[in-house]
C-alpha positions in Angstrom: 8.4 10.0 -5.7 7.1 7.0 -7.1 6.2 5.4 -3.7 4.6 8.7 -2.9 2.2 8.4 -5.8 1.7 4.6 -5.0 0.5 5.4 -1.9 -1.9 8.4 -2.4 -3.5 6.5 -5.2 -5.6 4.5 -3.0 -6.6 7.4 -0.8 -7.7 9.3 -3.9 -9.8 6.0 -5.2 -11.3 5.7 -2.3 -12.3 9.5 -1.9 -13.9 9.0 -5.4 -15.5 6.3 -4.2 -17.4 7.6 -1.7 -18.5 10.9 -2.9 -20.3 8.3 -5.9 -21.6 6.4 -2.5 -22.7 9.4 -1.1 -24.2 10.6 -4.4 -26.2 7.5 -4.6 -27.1 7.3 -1.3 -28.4 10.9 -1.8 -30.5 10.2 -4.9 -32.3 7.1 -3.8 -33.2 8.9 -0.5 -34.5 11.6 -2.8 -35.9 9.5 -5.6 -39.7 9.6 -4.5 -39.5 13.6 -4.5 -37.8 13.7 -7.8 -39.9 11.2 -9.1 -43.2 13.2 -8.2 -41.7 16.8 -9.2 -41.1 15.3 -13.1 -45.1 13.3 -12.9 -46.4 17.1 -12.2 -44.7 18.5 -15.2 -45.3 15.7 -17.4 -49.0 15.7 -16.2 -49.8 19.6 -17.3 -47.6 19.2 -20.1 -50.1 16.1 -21.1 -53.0 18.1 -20.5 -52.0 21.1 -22.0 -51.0 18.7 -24.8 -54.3 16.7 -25.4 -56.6 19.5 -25.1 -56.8 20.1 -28.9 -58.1 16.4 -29.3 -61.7 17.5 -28.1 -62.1 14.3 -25.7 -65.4 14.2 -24.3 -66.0 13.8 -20.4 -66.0 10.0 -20.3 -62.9 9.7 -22.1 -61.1 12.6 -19.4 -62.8 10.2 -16.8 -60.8 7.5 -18.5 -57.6 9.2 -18.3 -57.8 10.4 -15.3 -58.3 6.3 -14.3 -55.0 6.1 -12.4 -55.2 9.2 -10.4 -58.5 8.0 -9.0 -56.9 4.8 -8.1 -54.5 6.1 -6.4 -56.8 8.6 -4.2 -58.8 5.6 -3.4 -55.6 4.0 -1.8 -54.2 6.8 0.2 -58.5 7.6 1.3 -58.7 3.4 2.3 -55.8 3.9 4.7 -56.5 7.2 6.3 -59.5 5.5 8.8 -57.7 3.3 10.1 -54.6 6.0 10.4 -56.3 8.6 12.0 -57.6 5.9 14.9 -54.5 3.8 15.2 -51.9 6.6 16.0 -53.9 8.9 17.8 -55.7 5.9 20.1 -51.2 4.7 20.0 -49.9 8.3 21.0 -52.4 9.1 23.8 -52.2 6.2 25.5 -48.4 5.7 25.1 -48.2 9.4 26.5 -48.7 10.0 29.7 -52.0 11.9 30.6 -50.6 15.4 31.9 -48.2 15.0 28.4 -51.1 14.5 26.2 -53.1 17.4 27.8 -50.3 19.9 27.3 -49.3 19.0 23.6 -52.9 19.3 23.2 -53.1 22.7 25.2 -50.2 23.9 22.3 -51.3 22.6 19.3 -55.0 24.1 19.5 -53.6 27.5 20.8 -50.9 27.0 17.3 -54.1 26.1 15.3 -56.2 28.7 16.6 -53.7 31.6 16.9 -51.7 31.2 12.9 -55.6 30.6 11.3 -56.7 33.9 12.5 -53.4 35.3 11.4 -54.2 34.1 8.5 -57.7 35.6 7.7 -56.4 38.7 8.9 -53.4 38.4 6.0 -56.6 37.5 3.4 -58.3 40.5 4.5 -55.7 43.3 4.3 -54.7 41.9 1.4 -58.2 41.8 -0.5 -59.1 45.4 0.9 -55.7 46.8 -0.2 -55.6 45.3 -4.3 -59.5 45.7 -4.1 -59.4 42.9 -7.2 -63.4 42.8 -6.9 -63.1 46.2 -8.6 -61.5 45.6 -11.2 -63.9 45.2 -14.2 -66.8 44.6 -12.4 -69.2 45.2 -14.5 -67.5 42.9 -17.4 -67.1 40.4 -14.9 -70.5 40.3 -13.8 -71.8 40.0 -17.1 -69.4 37.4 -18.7 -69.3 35.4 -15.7 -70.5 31.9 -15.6 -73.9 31.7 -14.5 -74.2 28.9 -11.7 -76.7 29.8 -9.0 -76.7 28.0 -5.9 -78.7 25.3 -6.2 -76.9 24.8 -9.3 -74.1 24.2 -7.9 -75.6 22.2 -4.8 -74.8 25.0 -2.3 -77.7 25.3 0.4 -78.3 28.8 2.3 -76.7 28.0 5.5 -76.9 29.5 8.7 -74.2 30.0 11.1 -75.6 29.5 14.4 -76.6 26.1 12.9 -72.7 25.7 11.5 -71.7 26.0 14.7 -73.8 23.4 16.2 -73.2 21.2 13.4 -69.7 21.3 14.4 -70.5 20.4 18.1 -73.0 17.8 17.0 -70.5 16.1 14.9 -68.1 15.8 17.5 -70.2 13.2 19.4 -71.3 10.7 16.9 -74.7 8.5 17.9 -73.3 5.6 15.9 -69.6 4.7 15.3 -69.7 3.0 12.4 -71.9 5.4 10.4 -69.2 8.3 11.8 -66.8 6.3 9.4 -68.5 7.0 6.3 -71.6 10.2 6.9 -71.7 13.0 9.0 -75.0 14.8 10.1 -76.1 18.7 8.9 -78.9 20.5 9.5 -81.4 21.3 7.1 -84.4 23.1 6.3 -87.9 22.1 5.4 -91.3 24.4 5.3 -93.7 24.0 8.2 -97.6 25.6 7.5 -99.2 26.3 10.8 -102.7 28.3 10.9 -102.5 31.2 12.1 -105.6 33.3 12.5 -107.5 31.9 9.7 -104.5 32.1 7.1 -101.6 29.3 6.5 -98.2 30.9 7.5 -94.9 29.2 6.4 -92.1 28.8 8.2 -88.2 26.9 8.2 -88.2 23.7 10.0 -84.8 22.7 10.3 -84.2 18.8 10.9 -80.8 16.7 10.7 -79.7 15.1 7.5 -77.2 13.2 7.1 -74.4 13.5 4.1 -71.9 11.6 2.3 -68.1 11.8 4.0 -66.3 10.3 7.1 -67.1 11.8 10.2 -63.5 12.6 11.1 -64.2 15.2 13.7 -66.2 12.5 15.5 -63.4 9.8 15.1 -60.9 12.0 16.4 -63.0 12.8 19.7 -63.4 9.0 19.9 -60.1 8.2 19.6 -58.2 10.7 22.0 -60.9 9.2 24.6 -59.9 6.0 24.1 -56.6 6.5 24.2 -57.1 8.3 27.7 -58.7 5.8 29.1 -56.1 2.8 27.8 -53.2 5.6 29.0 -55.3 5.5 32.7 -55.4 1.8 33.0 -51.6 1.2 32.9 -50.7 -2.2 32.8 -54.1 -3.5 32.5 -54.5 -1.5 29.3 -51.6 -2.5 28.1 -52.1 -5.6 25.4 -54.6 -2.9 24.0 -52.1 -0.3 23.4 -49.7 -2.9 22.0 -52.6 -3.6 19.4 -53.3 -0.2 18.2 -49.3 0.3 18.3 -48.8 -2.7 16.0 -51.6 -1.5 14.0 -50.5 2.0 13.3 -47.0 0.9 12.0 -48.3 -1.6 9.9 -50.6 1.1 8.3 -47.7 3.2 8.1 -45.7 0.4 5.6 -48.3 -0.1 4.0 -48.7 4.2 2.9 -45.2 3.4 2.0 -45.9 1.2 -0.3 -48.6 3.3 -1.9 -46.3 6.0 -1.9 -44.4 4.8 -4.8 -47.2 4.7 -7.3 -47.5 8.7 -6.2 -45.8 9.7 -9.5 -48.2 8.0 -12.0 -51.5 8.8 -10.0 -50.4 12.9 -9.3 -49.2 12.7 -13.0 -52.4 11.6 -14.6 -54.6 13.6 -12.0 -53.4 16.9 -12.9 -53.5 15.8 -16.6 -57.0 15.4 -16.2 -57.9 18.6 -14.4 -56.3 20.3 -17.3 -57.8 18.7 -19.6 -61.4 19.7 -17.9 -61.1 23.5 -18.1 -63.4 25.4 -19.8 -61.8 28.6 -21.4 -58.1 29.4 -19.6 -58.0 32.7 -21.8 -61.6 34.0 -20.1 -61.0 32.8 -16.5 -57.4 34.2 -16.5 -58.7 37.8 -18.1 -61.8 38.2 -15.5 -60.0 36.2 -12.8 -56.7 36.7 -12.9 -55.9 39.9 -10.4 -58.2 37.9 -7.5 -56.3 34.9 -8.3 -53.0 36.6 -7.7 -54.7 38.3 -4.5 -55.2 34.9 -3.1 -51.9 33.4 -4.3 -50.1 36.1 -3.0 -51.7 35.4 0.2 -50.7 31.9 0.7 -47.3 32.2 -0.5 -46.5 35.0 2.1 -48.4 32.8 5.0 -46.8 29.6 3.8 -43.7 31.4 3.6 -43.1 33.8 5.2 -45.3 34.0 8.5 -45.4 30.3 9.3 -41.5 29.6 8.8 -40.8 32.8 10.8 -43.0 31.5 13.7 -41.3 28.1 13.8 -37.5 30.1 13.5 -38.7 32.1 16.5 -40.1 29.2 18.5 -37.2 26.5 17.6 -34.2 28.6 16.6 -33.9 26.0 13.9 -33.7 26.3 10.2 -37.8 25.9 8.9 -36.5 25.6 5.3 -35.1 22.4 6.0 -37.5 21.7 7.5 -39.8 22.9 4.6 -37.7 20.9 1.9 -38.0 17.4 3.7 -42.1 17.9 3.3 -41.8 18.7 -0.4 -43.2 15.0 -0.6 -46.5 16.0 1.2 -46.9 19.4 -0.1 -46.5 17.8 -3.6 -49.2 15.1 -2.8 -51.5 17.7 -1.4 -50.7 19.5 -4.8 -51.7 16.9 -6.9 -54.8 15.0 -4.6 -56.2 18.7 -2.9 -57.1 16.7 -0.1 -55.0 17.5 3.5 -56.8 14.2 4.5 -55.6 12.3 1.7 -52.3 13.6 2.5 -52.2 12.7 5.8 -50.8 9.2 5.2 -47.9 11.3 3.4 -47.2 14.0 5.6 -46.7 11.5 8.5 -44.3 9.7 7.0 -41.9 13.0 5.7 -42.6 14.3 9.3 -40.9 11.4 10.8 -38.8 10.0 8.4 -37.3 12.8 7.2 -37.4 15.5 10.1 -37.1 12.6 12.7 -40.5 14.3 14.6 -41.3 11.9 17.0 -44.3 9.4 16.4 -45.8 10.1 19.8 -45.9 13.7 18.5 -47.1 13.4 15.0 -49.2 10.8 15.5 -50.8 12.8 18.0 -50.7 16.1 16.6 -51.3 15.7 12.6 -55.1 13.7 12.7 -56.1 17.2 14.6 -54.4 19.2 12.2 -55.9 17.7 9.3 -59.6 17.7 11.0 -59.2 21.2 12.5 -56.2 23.4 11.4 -56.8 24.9 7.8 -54.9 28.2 7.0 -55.4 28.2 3.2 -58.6 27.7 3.5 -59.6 30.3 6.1 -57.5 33.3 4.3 -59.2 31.9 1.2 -62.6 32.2 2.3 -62.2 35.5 3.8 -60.7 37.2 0.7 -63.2 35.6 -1.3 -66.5 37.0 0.8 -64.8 40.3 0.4 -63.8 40.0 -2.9 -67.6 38.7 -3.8 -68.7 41.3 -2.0 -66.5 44.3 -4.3 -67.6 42.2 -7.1 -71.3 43.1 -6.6 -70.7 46.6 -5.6 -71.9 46.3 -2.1 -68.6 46.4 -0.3 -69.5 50.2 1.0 -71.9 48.7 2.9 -69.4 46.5 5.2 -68.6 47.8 8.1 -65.7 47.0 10.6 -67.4 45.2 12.7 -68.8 43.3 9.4 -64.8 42.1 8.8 -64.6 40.9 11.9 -67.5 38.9 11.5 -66.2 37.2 8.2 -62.7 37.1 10.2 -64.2 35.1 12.7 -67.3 33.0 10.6 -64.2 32.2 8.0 -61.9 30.9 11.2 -64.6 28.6 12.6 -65.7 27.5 8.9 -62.1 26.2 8.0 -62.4 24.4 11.3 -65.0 22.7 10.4 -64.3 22.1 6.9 -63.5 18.2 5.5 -60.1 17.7 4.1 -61.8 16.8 0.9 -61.2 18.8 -2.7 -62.8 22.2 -2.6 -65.3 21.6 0.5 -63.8 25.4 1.4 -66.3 26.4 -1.2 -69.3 24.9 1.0 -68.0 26.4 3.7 -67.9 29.7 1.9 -71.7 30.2 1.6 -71.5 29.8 5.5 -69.2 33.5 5.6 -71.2 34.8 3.4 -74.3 34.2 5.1 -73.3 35.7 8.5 -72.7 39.5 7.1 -76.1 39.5 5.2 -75.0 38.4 1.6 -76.1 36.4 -1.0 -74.5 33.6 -1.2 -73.5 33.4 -5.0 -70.0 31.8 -5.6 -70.8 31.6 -8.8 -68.1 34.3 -10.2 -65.5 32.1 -8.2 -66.8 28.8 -8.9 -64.6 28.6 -12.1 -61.1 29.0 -10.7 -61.8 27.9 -7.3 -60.4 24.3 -8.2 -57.0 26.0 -9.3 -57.0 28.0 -5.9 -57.9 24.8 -4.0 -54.8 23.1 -5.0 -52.5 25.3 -2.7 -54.5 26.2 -0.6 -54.2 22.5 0.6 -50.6 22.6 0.3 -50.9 25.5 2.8 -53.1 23.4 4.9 -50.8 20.5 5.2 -47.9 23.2 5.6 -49.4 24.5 8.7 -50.1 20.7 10.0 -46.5 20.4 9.9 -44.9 23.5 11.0 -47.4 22.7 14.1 -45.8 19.3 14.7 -42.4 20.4 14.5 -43.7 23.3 17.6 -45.1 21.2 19.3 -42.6 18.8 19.9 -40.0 21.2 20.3 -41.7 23.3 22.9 -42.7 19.7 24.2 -39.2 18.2 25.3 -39.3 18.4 28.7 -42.5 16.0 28.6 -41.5 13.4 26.4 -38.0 13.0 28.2 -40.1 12.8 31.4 -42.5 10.2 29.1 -39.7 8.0 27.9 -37.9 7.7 31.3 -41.4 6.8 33.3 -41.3 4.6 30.0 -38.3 3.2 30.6 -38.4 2.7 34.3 -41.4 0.6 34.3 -40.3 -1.8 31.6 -37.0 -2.0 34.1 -39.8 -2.8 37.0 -41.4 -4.9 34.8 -38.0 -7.0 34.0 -37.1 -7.0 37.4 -40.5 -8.8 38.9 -40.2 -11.1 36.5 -37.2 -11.9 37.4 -38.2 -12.0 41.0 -41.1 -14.1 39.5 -38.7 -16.8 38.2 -36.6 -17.2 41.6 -39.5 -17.8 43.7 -41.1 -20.4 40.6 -37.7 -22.6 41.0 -37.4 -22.0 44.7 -40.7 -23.5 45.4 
């Protein structure tokens, strides 16, 4: 008996030491995520805290120091991110690859944006939360007009061509910090003795990187390196080399996260107004719109991934917490990008040819949260200033579509959905006041990114599984020609000593 317990001793100390290995192991894998989780709850309990002290805006701006700091590091490192892996992927990818992930990925961003405007309109027409009060809300409500608020009338038709316009930059370096709009000024022509007025529109430029343009530049590139084959080939080893220093670098920023999310959010609390006010006039269009998201995010977007991979979405969901966390705390999907790479193929082992490929056009082009949000807020607008009767169906299916293109061509910046708003509104004849929403849209903004970046992912983790077939074919044309490539050299070497 005695020998008996000698010898199961061991095995039990050695069982006890590696569950405390594996323990380990599992905390410091998951130390980042914890980490940021307890910097969001210390960060509104902060706020919440210091709101009695009465600080004045330059002293908020002062707390809120860090948070900006680290913004400014994940913003410095998405230009050359968004250039380096998709100019890497394409041209590492076989053309007739790239085109088909493509193909998916549009028809993925397209389709689930559509589904869900038409989630944020059943839903807004159902609760009707524009009814609610009305005539309290549209008295107490703050008044911001909209040049207040530095919202221009906007017309669709010239949205649209924005959009196209964008897409082909005149100058590459100005794409990398402006982007070009159209505006209006007044043109007096005589007309029969009398001065008549008219809009002349003409192109401005604005503040913000062209990343629409970027993108366009750099899957052409890429093309054209991928066509080139070996000749091309130092270039793509440059851009490859690039991209993965970029990407150790976002790791390193990645672990100041907690203290820049936790001071951020500190400082947005610390900025409201009156949370009693905007809860009591807001609060049943702020549930419409939460509700929303949460059964898009998670319910329609994890069902489309279980029905198109057969695999478990949240796992998958759980190994982004780090990027829907950052998005939480930033409300910027381009900010997040940096992030949302790294959890994509660190964690869910996407590969880079994918996500590198597929996640710069789902940051630039793919925004559910923001296109449900838009159209429950035109209809909601809409109920608010009791001319909702006057929509029609064919009205809804103008804001379905005018909100689907507008979240296309909305920047992954903090609330630029509310620019893009005026744009919705426009196209079915109303005014375009936002200023009953302008109060809570900052709240709202904050997952409605999370959604975004959601969506970016789900759509990675599609379109690599539905694109197997082409990057086995990809890696063995891969793997072939560096066998070629050995073998001539060899060859190369024989002949040099033989002659």
């Amino acid at each position: 008996m005695k020998a008996d317990t000698l010898d199961e001793s061991p095995v039990s100390a050695g069982t006890g030491s590696s569950s405390s290995n594996s323990c380990r192991r599992r905390l410091m894998t998951n130390l980042l995520l914890i980490l940021t989780l307890i910097a969001i709850v210390v960060g509104g309990a902060l706020g919440f805290g210091l709101r009695d002290h009465g600080f004045s805006r330059v002293e908020i701006g002062y707390i809120g120091f860090p948070g900006e700091i680290f913004q400014r590091a994940l913003l410095m490192l998405v230009l050359p991110l968004i250039v380096t892996s998709l100019i890497s992927s394409v041209a590492n990818l076989d053309l007739s690859a790239s085109k088909k992930m493509g193909l998916r990925g549009m028809v993925y961003y397209l389709s689930t944006t559509l589904l869900a405007v038409i989630l944020g309109d059943i839903l807004v027409l159902s609760i009707r939360p524009g009814l609610v009060g009305r005539d309290d809300a549209a008295t107490n409500a703050t008044v911001v007009n909209a040049t207040k608020t530095g919202l221009e009338d906007v017309d669709p038709v010239d949205t649209i061509l924005d959009l196209i316009r964008n897409v082909f930059p005149s100058n590459l370096v100005k794409a990398t910090f402006e982007s070009q709009a159209t505006a209006y000024g007044v043109y007096n022509r005589t007309e029969n003795g009398s001065i008549v007025s008219e809009k002349d529109p003409f192109i401005k430029t604005r503040d913000g990187m062209n990343v629409l343009g970027l993108v366009a530049f750099s899957l052409a590139l890429g093309g054209v390196i991928a066509k080139m084959g070996e000749k091309g080939r130092p270039l793509a080893d440059f851009f490859n080399a690039f991209n993965d220093a970029t990407m150790r670098l976002v790791g390193i920023v990645m672990w100041y996260s907690p203290i820049g999310i936790c001071f951020l959010i500190a400082k947005k609390v610390l900025e409201m107004d009156d949370l009693e006010t905007m809860f009591s006039q807001l609060g049943l269009y702020m549930a419409t719109v939460l509700s929303g998201l949460a059964i898009h995010g998670f319910v329609v977007l994890p069902l489309i991934y279980f029905v198109l991979t057969r695999k478990n979405p949240f796992m998958f969901m759980y190994n982004m917490l780090q990027a829907m966390l950052t998005a939480f705390g930033t409300s910027s999907s381009s900010v997040t990008l940096p992030v949302a790479l790294q959890c994509l193929e660190e964690r869910n082992n996407i590969d880079p040819r994918v996500s590198r490929f597929i996640m710069p056009i789902g940051a630039t082009v793919n925004m559910h949260g923001t296109a449900l949000y838009e159209a429950a807020a035109a209809i909601f607008i809409a109920q608010s200033k009791g001319v909702s009767d006057r929509l029609g169906v064919g009205d809804y299916i103008i804001i379905s579509i005018t909100a689907t293109l507008a979240a296309i061509g909305a920047a992954g910046i903090p609330q630029a959905g509310l620019l893009t708003l005026v744009m919705v509104l426009t196209a079915v004849g109303l005014e375009p006041d936002v200023s009953l929403i302008i109060t809570v849209d900052w709240f709202l903004d904050r997952f409605r990114t999370m959604i975004n970046v959601w969506g970016d992912c789900i759509g990675a983790g599609i379109v690599q599984h539905l694109s197997k077939k082409e990057l086995a074919e990809d890696s063995a044309r891969r793997a072939t020609s560096h066998q070629n490539g050995r073998v001539n050299n060899g060859y190369s070497e024989v002949e040099s000593e033989r002659l």
